[in-house]
Short mmCIF file of the C-alpha atoms (twelve columns), coordinates in Angstrom:
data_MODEL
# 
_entry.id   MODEL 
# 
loop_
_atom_site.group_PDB 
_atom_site.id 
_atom_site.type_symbol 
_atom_site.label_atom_id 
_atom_site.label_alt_id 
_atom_site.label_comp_id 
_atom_site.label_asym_id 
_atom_site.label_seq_id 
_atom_site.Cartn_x 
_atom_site.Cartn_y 
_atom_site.Cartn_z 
_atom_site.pdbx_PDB_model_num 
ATOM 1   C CA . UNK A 1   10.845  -31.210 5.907   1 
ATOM 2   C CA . UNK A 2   10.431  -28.078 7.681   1 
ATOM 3   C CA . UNK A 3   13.608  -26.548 6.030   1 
ATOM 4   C CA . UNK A 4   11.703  -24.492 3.407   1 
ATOM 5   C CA . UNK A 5   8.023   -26.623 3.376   1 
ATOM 6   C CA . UNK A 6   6.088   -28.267 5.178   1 
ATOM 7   C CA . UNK A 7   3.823   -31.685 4.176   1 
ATOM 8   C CA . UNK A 8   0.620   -31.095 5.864   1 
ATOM 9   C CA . UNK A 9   0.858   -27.263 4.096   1 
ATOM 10  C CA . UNK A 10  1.489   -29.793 0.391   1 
ATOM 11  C CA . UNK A 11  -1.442  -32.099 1.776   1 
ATOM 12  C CA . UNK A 12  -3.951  -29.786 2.644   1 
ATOM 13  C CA . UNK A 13  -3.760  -27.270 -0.560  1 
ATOM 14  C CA . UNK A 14  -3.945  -30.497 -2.607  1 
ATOM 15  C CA . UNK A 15  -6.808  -32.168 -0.842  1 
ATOM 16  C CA . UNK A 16  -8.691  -28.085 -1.115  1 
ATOM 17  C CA . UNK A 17  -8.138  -28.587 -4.888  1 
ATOM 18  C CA . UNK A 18  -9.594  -32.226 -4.862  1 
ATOM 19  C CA . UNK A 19  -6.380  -33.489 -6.461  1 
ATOM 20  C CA . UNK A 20  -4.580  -37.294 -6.148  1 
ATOM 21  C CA . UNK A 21  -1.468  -37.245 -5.297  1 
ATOM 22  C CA . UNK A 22  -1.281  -39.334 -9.037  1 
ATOM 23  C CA . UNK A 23  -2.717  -35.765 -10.306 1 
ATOM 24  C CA . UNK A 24  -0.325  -33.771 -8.956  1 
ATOM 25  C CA . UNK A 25  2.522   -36.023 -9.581  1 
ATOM 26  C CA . UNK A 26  1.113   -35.995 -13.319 1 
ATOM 27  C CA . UNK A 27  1.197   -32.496 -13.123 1 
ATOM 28  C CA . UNK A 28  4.941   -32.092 -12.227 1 
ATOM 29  C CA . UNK A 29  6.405   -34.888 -14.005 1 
ATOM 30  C CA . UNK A 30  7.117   -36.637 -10.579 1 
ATOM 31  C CA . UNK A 31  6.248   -39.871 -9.644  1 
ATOM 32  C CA . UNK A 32  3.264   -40.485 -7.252  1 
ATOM 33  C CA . UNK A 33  5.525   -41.633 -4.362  1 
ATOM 34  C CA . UNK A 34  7.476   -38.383 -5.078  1 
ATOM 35  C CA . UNK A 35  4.526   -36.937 -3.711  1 
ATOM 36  C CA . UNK A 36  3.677   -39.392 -1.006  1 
ATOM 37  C CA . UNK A 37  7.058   -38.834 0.602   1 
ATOM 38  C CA . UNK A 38  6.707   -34.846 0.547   1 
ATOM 39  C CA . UNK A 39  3.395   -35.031 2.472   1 
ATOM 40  C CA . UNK A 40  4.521   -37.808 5.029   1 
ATOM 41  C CA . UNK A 41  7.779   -35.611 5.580   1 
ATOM 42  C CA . UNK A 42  10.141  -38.428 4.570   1 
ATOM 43  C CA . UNK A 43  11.079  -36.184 1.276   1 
ATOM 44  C CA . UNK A 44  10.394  -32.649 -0.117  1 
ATOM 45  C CA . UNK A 45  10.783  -31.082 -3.307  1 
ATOM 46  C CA . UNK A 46  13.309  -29.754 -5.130  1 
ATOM 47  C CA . UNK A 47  13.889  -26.149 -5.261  1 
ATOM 48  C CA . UNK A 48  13.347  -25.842 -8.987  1 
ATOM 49  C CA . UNK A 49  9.504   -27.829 -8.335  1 
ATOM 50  C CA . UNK A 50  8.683   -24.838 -6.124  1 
ATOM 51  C CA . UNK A 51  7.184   -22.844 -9.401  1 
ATOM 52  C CA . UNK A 52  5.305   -25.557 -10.775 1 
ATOM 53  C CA . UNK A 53  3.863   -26.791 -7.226  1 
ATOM 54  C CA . UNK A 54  2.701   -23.283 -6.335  1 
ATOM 55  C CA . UNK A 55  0.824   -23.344 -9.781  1 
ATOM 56  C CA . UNK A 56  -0.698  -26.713 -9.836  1 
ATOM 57  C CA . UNK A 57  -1.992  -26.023 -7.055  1 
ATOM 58  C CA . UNK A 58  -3.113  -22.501 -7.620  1 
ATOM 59  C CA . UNK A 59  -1.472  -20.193 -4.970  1 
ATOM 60  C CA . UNK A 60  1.446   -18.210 -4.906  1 
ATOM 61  C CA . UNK A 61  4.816   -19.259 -3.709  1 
ATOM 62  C CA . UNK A 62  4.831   -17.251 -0.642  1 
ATOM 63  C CA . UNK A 63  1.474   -18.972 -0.047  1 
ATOM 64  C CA . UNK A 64  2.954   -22.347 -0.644  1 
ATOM 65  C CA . UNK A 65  6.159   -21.749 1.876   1 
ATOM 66  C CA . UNK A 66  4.416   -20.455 4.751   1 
ATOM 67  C CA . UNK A 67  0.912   -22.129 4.503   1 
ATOM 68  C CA . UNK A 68  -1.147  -19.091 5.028   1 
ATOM 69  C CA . UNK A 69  -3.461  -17.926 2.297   1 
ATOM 70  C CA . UNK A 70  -3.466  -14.194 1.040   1 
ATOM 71  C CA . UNK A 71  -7.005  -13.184 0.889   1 
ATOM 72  C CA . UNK A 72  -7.845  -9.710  -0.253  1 
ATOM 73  C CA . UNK A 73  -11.283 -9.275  1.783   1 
ATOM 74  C CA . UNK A 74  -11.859 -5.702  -0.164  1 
ATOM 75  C CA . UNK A 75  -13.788 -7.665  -3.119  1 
ATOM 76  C CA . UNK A 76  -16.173 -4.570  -3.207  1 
ATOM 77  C CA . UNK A 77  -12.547 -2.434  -4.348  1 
ATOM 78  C CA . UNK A 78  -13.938 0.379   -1.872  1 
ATOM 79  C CA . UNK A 79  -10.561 1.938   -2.104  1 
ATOM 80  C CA . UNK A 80  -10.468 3.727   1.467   1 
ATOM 81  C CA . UNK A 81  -9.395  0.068   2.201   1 
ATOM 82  C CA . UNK A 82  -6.445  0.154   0.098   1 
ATOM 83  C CA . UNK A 83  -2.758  -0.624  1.406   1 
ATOM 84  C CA . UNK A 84  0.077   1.572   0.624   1 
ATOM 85  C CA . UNK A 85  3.335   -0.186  0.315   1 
ATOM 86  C CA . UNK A 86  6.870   1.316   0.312   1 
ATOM 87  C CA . UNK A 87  10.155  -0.089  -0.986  1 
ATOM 88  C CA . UNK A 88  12.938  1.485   1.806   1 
ATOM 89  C CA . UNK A 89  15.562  0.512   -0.944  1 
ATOM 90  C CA . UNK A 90  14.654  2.404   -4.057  1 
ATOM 91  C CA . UNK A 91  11.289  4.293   -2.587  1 
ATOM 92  C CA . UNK A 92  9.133   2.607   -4.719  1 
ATOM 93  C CA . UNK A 93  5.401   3.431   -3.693  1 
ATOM 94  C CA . UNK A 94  2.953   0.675   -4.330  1 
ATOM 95  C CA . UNK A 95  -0.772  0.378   -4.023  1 
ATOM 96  C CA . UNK A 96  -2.929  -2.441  -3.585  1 
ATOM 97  C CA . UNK A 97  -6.689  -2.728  -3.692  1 
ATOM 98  C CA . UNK A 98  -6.204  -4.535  -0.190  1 
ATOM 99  C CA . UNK A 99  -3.844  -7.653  1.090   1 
ATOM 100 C CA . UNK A 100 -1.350  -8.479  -0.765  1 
ATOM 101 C CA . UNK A 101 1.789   -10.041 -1.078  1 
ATOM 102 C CA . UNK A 102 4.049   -7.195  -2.375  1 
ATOM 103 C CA . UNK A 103 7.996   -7.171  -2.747  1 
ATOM 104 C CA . UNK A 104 10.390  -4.669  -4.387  1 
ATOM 105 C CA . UNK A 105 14.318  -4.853  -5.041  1 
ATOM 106 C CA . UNK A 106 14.272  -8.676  -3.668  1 
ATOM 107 C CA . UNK A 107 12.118  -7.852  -0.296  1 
ATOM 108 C CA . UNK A 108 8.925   -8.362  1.092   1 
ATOM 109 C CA . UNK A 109 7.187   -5.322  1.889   1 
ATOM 110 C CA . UNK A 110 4.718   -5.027  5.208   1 
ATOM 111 C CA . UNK A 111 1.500   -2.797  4.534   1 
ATOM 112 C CA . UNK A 112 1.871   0.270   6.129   1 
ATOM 113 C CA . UNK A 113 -0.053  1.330   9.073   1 
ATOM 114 C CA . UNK A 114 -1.192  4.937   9.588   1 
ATOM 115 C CA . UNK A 115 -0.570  6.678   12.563  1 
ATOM 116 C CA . UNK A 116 -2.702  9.687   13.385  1 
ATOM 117 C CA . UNK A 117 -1.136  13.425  12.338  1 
ATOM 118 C CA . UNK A 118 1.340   14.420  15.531  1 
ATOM 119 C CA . UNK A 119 2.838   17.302  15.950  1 
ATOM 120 C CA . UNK A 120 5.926   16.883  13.347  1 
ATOM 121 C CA . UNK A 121 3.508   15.164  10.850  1 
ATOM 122 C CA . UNK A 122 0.495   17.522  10.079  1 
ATOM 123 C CA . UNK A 123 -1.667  17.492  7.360   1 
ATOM 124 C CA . UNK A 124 -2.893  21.126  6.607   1 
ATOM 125 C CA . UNK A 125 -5.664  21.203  4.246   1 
ATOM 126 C CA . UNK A 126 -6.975  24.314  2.165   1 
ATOM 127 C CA . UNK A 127 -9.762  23.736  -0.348  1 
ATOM 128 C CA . UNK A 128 -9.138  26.134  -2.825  1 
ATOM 129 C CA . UNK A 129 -12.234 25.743  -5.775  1 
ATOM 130 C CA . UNK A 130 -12.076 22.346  -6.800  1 
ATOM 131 C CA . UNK A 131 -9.177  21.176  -4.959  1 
ATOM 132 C CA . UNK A 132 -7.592  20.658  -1.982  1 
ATOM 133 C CA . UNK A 133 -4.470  22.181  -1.527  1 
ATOM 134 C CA . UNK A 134 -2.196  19.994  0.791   1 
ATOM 135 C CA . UNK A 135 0.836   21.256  2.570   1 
ATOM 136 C CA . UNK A 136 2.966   19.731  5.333   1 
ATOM 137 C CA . UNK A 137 5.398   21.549  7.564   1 
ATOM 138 C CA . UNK A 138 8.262   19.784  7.340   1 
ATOM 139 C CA . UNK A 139 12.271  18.971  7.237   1 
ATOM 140 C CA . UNK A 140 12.876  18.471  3.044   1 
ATOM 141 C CA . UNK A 141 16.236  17.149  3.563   1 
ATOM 142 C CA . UNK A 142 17.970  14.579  1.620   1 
ATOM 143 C CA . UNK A 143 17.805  12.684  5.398   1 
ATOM 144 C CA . UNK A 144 14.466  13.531  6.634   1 
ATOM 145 C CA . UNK A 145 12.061  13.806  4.086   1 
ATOM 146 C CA . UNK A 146 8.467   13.529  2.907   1 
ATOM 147 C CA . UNK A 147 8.412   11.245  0.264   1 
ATOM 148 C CA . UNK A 148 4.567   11.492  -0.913  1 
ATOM 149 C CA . UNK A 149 1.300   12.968  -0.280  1 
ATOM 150 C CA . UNK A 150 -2.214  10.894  -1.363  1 
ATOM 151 C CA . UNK A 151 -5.774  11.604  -1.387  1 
ATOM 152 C CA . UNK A 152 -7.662  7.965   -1.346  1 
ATOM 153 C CA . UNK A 153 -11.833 8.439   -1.834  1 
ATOM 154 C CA . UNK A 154 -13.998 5.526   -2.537  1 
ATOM 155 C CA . UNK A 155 -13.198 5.601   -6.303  1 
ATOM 156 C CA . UNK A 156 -10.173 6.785   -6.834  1 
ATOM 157 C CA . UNK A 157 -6.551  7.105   -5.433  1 
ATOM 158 C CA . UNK A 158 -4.602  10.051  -6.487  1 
ATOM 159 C CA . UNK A 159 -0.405  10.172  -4.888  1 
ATOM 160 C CA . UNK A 160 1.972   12.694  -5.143  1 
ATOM 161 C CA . UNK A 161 5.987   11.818  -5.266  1 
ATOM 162 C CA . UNK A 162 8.193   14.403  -3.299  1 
ATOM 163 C CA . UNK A 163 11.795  14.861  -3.525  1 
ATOM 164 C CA . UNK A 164 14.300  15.923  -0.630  1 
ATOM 165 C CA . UNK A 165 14.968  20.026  -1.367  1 
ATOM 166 C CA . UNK A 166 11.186  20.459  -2.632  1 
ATOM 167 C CA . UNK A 167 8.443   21.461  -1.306  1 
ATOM 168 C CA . UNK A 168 5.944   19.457  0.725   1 
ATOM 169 C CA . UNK A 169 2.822   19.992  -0.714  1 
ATOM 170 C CA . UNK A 170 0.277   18.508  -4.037  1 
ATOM 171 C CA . UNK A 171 -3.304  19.587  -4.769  1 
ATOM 172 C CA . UNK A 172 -5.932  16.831  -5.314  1 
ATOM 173 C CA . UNK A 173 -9.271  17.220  -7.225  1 
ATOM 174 C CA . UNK A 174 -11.893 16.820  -4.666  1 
ATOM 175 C CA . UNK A 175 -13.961 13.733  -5.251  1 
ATOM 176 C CA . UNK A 176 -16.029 13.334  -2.295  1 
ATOM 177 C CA . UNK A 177 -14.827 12.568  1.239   1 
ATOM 178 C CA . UNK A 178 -11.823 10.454  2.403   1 
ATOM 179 C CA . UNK A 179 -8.051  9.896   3.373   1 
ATOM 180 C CA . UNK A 180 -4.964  12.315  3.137   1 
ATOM 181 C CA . UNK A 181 -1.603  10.340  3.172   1 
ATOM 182 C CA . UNK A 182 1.753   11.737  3.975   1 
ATOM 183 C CA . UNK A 183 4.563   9.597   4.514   1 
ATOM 184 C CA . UNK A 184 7.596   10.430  6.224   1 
ATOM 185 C CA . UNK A 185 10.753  8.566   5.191   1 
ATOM 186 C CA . UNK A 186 11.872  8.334   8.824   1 
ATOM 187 C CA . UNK A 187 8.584   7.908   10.880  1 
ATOM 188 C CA . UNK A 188 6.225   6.168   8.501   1 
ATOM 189 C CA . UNK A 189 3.010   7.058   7.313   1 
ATOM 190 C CA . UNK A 190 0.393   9.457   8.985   1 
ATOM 191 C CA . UNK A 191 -3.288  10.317  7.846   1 
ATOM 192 C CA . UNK A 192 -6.029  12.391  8.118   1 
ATOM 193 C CA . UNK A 193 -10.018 11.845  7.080   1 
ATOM 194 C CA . UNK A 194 -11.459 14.691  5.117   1 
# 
């Protein structure tokens, strides 16, 4: 049973949903025993089930295979508590209002932690009018590279793309007070409040 999915992890969503094992057989077309033996660990589901389970009983299939929930605990959206996600296979940058189970070009992607600004990885900051002009000094090579600058307020989250051979640098309407983003495609990403 503890090939792909464990019992107790069927059990316990089921009994949160105040579901019969009847119901949730009903619900996938198995038979109640069908159910019985996946919870006892005498059976599990087949593969093909795993789409059907993880909606009958309302989580996601990540959810379902390792037993731990994904809460998002950022339900007031304050957006300085976002998490920036990035794909090392195609680059994609993703954002999130907080947790969340993210994958790109068939992986999983962990949240990225900032680091504070170090001496490769600074964050100089002009305001210029109504904007902050943000440059980094920096390698721009197609190996060593910053691949985007964000500003992240309260309300709003606005990111930048770079591209090896450009230049380092994006201006962001000021909205208030928050987080500069830079990420560098070899040492991660690095921050600084303004």
């Amino acid at each position: 049973m503890d090939a792909y999915l464990t019992g107790g992890t069927i059990k316990a969503l089921r009994e949160q949903k105040k579901m019969t094992q009847a119901e949730l057989a009903g619900q996938l077309c198995v038979s109640d025993k069908a159910v019985s033996k996946w919870e006892t660990g005498k059976g599990f589901p087949d593969i093909a089930l795993l789409d059907s389970l993880a909606a009958a009983l309302q989580v996601s299939i990540t959810e379902l295979l390792t037993g731990a929930p994904v809460v998002n605990r950022n339900v007031a959206c304050n957006l300085t508590r976002s998490k920036l996600y990035v794909c090392p296979v195609c680059g994609n940058v993703i954002h999130a209002t907080g947790d969340a189970m993210v994958s790109c070009c068939g992986i999983t992607l962990p949240a990225l932690e900032a680091e504070a600004e170090d001496e490769g990885h600074v964050l100089r900051c002009e305001r210029i009018e109504d904007e902050y002009y943000v440059t980094v000094e920096h390698d721009m090579t197609k190996q060593h590279y910053i691949s985007f600058l964000a500003f992240v307020t309260a309300d709003r989250v606005a990111c930048k793309k770079l591209y090896p051979e450009g230049n380092a640098e994006a201006r962001f309407f000021i909205r208030g007070h928050g987080m500069l983003y830079g990420y560098c495609n070899r040492h991660g990403l690095f921050a600084r409040r303004v």
